[in-house]
PABA-294669 format. One record per residue: x, y, z of N, C-alpha, C in turn; chain. Coordinates in steps of 0.001 Angstrom, whole numbers, plus 500000, padded with zeros to 6 digits. Example, Ala and Ser with C-alpha at 12.3 -4.5 7.8 and 13.67 -1.06 7.14 Angstrom:
REM residues 2
NODE   n.px   n.py   n.pz  ca.px  ca.py  ca.pz   c.px   c.py   c.pz cadena
NODE 513190 494310 507800 512300 495500 507800 513200 496700 507800      A
NODE 512850 497750 507080 513670 498940 507140 512900 500030 507870      A
//
This chain:
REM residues 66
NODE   n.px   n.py   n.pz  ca.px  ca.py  ca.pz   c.px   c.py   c.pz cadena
NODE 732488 932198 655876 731435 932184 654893 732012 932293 653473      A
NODE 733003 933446 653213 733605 933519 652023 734372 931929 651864      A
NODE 734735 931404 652064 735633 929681 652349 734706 928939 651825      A
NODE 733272 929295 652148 732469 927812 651998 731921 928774 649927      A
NODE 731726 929455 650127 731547 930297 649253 732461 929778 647482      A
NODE 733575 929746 648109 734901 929595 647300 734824 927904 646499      A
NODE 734608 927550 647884 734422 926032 647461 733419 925388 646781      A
NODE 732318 926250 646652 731025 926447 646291 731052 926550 644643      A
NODE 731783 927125 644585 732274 928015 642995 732957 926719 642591      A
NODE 734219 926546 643338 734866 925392 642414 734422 924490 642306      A
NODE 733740 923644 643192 732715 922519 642818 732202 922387 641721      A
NODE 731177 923692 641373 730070 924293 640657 730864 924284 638733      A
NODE 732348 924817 639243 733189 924904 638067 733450 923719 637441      A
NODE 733704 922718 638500 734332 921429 637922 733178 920643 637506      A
NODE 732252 921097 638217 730684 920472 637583 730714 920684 635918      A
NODE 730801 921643 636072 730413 922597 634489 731306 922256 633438      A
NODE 733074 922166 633895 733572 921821 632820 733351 920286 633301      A
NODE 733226 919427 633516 732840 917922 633503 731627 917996 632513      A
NODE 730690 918481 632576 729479 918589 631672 729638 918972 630345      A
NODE 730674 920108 630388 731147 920495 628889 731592 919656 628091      A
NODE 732763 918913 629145 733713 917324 628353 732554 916600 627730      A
NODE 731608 916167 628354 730822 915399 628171 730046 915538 627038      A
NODE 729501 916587 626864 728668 917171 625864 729552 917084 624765      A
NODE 730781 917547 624441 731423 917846 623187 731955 916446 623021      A
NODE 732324 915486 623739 732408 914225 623711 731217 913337 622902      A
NODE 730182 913864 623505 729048 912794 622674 728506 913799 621583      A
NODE 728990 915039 621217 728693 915460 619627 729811 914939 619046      A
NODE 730528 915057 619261 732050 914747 618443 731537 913223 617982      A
NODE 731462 912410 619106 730974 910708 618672 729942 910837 617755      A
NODE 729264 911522 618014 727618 911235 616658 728148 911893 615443      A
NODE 728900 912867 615379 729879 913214 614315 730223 911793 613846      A
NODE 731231 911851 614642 732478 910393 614234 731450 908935 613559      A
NODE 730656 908973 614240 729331 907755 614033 729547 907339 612542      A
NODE 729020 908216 611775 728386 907796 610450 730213 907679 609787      A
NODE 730984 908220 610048 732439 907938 609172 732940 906508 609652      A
NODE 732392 906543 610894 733424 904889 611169 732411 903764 610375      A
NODE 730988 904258 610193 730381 903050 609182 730362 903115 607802      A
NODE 730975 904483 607692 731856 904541 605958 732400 903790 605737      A
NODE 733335 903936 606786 734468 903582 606504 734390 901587 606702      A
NODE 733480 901178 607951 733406 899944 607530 732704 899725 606249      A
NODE 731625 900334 605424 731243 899870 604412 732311 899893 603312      A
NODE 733069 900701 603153 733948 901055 602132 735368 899506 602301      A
NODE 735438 899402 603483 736172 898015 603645 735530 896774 603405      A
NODE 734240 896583 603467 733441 895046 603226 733436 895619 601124      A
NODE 732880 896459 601075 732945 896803 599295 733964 896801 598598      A
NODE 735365 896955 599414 736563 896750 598688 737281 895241 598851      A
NODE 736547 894425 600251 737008 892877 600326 736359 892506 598929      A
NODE 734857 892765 598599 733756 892039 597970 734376 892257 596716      A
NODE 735112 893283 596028 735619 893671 594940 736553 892495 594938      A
NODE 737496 892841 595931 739082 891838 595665 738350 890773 595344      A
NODE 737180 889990 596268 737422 888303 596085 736659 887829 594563      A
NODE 735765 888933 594104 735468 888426 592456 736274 888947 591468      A
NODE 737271 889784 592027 738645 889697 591232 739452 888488 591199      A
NODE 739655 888146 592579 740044 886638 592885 739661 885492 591952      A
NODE 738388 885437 592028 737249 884670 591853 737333 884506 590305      A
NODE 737200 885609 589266 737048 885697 587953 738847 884912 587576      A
NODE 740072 885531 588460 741516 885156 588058 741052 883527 588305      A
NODE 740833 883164 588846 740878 881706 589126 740171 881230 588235      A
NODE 738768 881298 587730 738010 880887 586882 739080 881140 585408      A
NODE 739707 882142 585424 740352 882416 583770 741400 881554 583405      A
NODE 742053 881248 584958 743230 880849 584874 743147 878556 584723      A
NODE 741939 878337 585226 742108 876804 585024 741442 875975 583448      A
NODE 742224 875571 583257 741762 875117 581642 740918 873670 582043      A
NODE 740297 873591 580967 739702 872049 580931 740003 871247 580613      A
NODE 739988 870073 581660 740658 868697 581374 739897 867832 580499      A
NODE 740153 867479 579632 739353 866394 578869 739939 865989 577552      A
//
């Protein structure tokens, strides 16, 4: 009885920390969430910068033919 008892517990344990992983896993992600779309916005706002930097050098740089 104590045997089935034992096994009872560890099951019950590995249940629990499996559930724990899990849980601190998907707070940690909803954490992480909003920085990884910082961080993509902060990369499309710094392409959009470079290419009318681009954009203005090129316009400054071609003279008119005529």
């Amino acid at each position: 009885m104590k045997q089935k008892n034992r096994i009872k517990d560890r099951i019950s344990e590995r249940e629990y920390q499996d559930c724990l992983k899990r849980l601190l896993k998907s707070a940690f992600n909803a954490q992480v969430q909003p920085l990884m779309s910082l961080k993509t916005a902060t990369k499309k706002r710094r392409a959009r910068k470079k290419a009318a930097k681009n954009s203005e050098f090129t316009k400054s740089n071609t003279t008119p033919s005529g």
